[in-house]
C-alpha positions in Angstrom: 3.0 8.5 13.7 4.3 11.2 11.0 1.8 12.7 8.6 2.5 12.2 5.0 1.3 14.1 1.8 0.8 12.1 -1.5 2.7 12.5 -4.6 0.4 12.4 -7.5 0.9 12.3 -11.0 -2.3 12.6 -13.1 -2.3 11.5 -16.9 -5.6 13.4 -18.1 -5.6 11.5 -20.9 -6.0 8.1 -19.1 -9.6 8.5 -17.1 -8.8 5.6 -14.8 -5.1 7.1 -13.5 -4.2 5.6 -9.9 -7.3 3.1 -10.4 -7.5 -0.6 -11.2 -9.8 -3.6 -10.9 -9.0 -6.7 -8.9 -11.1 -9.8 -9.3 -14.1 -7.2 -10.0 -13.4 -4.8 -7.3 -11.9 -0.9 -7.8 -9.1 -0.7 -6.3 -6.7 2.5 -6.0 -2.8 3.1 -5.2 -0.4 6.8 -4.2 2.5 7.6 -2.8 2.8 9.3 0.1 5.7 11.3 1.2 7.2 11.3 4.9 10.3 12.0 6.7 12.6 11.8 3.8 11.0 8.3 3.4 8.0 7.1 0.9 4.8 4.2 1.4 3.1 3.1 -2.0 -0.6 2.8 -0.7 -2.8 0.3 -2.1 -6.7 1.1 -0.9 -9.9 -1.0 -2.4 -12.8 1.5 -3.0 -15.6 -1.3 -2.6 -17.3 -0.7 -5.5 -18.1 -2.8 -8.7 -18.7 0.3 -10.6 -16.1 2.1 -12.8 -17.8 5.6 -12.3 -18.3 4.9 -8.5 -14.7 4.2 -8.2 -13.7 7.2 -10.1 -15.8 9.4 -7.8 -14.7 8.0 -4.6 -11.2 7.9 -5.8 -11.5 12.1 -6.9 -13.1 12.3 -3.3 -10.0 10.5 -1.7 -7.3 12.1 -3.5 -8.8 15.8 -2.7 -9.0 15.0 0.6 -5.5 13.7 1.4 -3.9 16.6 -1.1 -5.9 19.2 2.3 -4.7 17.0 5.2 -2.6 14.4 4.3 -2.6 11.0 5.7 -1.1 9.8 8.9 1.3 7.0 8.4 1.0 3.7 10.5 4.1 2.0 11.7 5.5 -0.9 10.2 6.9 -2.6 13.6 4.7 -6.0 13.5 6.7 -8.7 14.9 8.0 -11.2 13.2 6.7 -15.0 13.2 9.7 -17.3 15.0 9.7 -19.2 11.5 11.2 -16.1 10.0 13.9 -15.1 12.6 17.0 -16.1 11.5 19.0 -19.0 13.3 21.9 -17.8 15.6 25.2 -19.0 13.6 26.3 -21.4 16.4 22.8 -23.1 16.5 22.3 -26.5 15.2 20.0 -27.7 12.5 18.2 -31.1 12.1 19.7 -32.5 8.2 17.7 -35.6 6.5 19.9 -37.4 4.1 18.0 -39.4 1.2 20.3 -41.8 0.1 
């Protein structure tokens, strides 16, 4: 798994950059850079509390700008109601006249 480094912009004016609330819960999102390639990352703080999430969100930011993040693989198989059907395959029609 490659090793990515986020891309953050920081708008000093705005206190809650990167941060927003979801149903009551903090939630934060980054880019991270990787292999020519990018991943928006969404992460819930689990906290209720504005300042809480601002802390842990300085904490998390500072700590991924030192060591980066290793990036996890998106290879999940697909269910068999999303594969496509072969061309030559038949398919069950209902006619409502």
């Amino acid at each position: 798994m490659p090793i990515g480094y986020p891309s953050i912009r920081v708008d000093e004016s705005n206190p809650r950059h990167h941060l927003w609330c979801n149903n009551g819960t903090w939630w934060m999102h980054y880019t991270i850079h990787f292999d020519c390639r990018k991943r928006r990352i969404r992460r819930s703080l689990r906290t209720r509390s504005l300042d809480v999430a601002i802390h842990r969100r300085d904490e998390l930011l500072a700590e991924l700008a030192g060591r980066g993040e290793t990036v996890p693989e998106r290879c999940m198989p697909r269910p068999a109601a999303c594969v496509p059907m072969r061309p030559d395959a038949t398919r069950d029609v209902l006619l409502i006249v």
